[in-house]
C-alpha positions in Angstrom: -1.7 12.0 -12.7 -5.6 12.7 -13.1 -7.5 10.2 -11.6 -10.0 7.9 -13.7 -12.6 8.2 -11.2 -14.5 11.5 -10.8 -16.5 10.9 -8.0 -18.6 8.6 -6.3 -20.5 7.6 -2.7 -21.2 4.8 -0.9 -23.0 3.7 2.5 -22.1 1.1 4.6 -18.5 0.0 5.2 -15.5 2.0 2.9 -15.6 0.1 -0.3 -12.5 -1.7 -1.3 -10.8 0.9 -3.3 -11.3 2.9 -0.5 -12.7 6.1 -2.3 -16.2 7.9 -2.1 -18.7 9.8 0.0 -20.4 8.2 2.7 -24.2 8.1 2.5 -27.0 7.3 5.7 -28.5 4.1 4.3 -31.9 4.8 2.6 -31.2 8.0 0.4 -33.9 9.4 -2.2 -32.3 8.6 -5.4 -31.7 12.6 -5.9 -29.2 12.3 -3.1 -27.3 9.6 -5.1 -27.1 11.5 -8.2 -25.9 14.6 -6.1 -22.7 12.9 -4.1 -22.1 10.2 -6.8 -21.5 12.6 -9.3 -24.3 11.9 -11.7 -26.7 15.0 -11.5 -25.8 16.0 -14.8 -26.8 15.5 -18.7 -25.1 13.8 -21.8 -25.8 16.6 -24.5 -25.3 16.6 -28.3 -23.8 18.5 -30.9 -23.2 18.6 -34.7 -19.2 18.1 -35.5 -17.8 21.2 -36.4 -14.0 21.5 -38.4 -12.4 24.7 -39.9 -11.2 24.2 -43.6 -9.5 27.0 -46.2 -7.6 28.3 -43.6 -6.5 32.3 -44.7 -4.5 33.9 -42.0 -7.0 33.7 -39.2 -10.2 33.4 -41.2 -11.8 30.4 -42.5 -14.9 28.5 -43.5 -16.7 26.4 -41.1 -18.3 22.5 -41.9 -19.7 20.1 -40.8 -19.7 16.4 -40.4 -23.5 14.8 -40.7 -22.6 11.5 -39.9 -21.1 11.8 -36.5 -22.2 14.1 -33.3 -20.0 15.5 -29.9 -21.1 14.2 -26.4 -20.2 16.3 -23.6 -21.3 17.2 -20.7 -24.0 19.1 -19.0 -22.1 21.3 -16.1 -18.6 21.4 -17.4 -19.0 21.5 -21.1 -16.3 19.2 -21.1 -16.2 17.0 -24.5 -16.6 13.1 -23.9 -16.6 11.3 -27.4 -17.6 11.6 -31.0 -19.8 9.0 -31.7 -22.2 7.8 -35.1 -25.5 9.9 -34.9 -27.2 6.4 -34.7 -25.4 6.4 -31.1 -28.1 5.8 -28.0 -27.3 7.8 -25.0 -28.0 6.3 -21.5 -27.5 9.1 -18.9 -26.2 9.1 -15.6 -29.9 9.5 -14.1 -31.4 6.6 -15.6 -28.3 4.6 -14.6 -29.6 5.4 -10.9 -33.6 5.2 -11.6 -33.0 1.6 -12.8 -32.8 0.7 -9.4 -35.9 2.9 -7.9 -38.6 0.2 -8.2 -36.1 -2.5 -6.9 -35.0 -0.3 -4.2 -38.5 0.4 -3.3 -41.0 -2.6 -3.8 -37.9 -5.5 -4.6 -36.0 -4.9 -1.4 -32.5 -4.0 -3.0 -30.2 -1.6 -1.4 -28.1 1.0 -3.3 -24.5 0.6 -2.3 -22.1 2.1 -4.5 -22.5 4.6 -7.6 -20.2 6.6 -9.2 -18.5 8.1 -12.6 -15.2 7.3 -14.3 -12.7 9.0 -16.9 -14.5 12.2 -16.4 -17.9 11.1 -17.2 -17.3 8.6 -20.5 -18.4 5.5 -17.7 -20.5 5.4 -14.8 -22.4 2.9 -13.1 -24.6 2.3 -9.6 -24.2 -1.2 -7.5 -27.0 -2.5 -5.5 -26.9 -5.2 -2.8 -29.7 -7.5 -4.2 -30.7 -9.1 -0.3 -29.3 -12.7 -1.7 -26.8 -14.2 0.9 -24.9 -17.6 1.4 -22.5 -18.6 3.7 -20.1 -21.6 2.6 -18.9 -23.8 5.3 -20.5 -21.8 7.8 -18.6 -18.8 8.3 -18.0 -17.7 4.3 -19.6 -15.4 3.6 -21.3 -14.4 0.1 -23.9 -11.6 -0.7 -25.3 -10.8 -4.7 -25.3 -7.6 -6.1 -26.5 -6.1 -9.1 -24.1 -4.4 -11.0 -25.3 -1.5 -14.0 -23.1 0.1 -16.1 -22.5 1.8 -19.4 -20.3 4.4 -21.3 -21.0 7.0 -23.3 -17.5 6.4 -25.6 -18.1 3.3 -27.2 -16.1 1.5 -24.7 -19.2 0.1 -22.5 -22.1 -1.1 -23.6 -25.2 -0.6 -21.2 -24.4 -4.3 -18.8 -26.6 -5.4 -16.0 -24.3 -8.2 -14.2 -25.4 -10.1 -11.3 -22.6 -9.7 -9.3 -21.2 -11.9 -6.0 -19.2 -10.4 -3.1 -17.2 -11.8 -0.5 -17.3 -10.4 2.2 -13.9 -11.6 4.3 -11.9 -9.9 1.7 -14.6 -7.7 -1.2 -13.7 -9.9 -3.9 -15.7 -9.5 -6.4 -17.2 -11.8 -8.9 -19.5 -12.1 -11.5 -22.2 -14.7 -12.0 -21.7 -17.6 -14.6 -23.5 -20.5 -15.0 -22.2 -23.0 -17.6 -19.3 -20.8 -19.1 -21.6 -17.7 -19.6 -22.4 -14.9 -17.4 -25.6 -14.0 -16.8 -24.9 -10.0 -17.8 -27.4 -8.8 -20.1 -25.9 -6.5 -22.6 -27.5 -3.3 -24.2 -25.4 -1.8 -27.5 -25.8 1.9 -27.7 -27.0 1.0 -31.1 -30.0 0.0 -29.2 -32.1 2.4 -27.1 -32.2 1.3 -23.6 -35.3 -0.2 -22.5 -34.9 -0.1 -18.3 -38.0 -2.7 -17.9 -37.1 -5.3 -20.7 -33.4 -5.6 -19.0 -34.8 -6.4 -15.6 -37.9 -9.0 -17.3 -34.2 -10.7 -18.6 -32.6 -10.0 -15.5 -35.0 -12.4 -13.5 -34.4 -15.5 -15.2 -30.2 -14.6 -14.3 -31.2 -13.2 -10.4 -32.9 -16.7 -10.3 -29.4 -18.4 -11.1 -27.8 -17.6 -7.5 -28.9 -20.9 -6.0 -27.6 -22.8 -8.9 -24.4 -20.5 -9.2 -23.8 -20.9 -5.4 -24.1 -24.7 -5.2 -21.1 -24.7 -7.4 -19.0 -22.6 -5.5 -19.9 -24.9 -2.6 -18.5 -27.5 -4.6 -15.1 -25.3 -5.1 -15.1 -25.2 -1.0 -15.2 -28.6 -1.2 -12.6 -29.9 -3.2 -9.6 -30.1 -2.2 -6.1 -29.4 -4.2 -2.9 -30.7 -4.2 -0.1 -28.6 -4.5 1.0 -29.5 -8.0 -2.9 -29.1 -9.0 -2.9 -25.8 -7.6 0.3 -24.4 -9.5 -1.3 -26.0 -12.8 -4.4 -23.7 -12.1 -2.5 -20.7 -11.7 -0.3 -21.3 -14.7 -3.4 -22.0 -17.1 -4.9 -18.3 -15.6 -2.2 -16.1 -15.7 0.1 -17.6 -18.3 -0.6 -17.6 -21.9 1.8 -21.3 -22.2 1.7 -23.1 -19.0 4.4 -25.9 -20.3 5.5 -27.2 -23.3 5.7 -31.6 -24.0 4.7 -31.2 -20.1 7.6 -28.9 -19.2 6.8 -25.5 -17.8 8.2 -22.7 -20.4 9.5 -19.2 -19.3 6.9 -17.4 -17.6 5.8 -14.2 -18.6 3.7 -12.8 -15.5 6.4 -14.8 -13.1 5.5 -11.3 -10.3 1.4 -12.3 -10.5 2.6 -16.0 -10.2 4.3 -15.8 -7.0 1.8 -13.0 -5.6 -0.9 -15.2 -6.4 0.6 -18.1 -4.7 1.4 -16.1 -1.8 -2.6 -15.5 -1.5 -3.6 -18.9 -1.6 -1.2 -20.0 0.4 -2.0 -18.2 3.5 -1.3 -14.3 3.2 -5.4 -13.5 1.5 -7.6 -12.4 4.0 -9.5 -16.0 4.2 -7.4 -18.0 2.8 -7.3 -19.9 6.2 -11.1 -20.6 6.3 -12.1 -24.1 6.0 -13.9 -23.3 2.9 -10.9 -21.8 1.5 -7.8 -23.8 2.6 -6.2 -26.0 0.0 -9.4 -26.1 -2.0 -10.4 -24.6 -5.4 -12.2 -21.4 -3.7 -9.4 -20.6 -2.1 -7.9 -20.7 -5.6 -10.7 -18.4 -7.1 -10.1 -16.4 -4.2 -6.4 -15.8 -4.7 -7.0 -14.7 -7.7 -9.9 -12.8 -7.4 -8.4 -11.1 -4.9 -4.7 -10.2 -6.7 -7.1 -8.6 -9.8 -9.2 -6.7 -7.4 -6.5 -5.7 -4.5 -3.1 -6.4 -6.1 -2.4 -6.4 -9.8 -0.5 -3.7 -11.3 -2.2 -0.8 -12.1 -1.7 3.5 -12.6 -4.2 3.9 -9.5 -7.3 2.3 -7.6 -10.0 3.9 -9.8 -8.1 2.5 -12.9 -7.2 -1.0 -11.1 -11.6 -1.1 -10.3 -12.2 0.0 -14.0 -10.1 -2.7 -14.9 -11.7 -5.5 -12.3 -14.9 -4.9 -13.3 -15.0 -4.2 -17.1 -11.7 -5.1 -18.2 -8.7 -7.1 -18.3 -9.1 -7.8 -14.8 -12.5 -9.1 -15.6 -11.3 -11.5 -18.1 -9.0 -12.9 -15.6 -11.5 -13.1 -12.9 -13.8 -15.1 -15.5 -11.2 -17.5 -17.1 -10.3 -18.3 -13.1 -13.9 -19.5 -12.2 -13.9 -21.5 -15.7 -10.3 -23.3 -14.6 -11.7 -23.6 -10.9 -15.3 -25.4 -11.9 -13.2 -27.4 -14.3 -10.9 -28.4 -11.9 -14.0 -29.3 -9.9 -16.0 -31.4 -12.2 
């Protein structure tokens, strides 16, 4: 099976997924692009079909309204997109982050490329840092990615990381997250995205007082199976009776997490309480959950179903908290 992700580095500690190139801390962004496999170009060209086919002969056409993306090196084609489609390229993916690396004190971590070059993105540690209950803890990240298939737009997400166990976790304050979103209808404009981004960066204090608030209540058990039912099951019960579960093998994993077997589930801040529920669960999308391979299981955790999940568990976790 090919693998989703097509190449990417790192410095520091092995990210969870446990794929990429090690980097010495403080690389020139022209390193990045090099090992994380984004020193190459988007390019563009008309669509081009064969019509009035005679033996092997036949008259060439093509189709004004829509355009090829492929790629730089290889050739290879990536999409067919609307002409009015905005390409972001992997280099300004990176150079987002020069003037936050250099003057703002951020630290590249993690930048790679997906599905052959359709997605990439670059992950910054941001310098924020909590610790919850004393020995928790949290760092904030700044997550940017995009696609050049229509299946990304160009998102900034303040990001939270856990350190006992790399669950990761986006930033929402009062139901939303604090991603700010650019449609490739819309050409990207690095400098307006990180003017919005300040007002979301500024969130952490709020964001982490309420996950200090998870660590401090504490669930019962019947509480805690209610929370996992309203995540991972579409109909937790029925006139109060639970119905037939149809993700019964994330139910009991879950569980399992929580109940002692996630790496910090036996923190204080964790232990019977709603973080350690968030946790569980954070940690089963990002570690555990069924997928074809890692690179499509981290696809998933961070832009897709996995996401969801993640987001809908903070939601029943705050709620549960309130």
């Amino acid at each position: 099976m090919a693998h989703l992700l097509e190449q990417m580095a790192y410095v520091g500690q092995m990210p969870w997924h446990g794929l990429g190139n090690l980097l010495a801390p403080q690389q020139p962004l022209e390193v990045w692009a090099k090992q994380a496999g984004m020193d190459w170009q988007i390019q563009e060209s008309e669509v081009r079909f064969m019509a009035d086919q005679v033996g092997h002969l036949g008259t060439i056409h093509t189709f004004a309204d829509q355009k090829v993306l492929y790629r730089s090196d290889t050739k290879q084609a990536l999409s067919v997109v609307s002409n009015r489609y905005q390409i972001v390229q992997p280099r300004e993916v990176l150079e987002f982050y020069r003037d936050l690396t250099e003057i703002a004190g951020y630290e590249l971590e993690t930048a790679g490329v997906l599905k052959g070059g359709k997605k990439f993105w670059a992950l910054a540690k941001t310098g924020q840092a909590a610790s919850l209950k004393g020995s928790d803890q949290v760092y904030g990240y700044l997550l940017l990615a995009t696609s050049c298939d229509g299946t990304l737009a160009t998102t900034a997400t303040p990001t939270t990381i856990r350190v006992v166990c790399n669950n990761t976790l986006t930033i929402a304050i009062n139901g939303a997250t604090q991603a700010i979103k650019v449609p490739h209808s819309t050409k990207f404009d690095a400098q307006a995205v990180k003017q919005q981004l300040g007002v979301a960066v500024s969130q952490w204090e709020s964001f982490m007082y309420r996950m200090r608030t998870l660590a401090e209540r504490k669930v019962k058990s019947h509480e805690a199976m209610n929370y996992f039912l309203r995540v991972l099951c579409e109909s937790p019960s029925v006139n109060g009776e639970p119905v037939a579960l149809s993700n019964e093998r994330a139910l009991k994993k879950v569980q399992s997490l929580y109940e002692g077997q996630g790496h910090g589930a036996d923190l204080e801040s964790a232990k019977g309480t709603a973080w350690g529920l968030l946790n569980a669960v954070t940690e089963y999308v990002d570690h555990e959950k069924r997928a074809r391979s890692t690179e499509s299981r981290m696809d998933s955790a961070w832009f897709g179903q996995g996401a969801t999940i993640k987001h809908k568990a903070l939601e029943a976790a705050l709620k549960l908290a309130a």
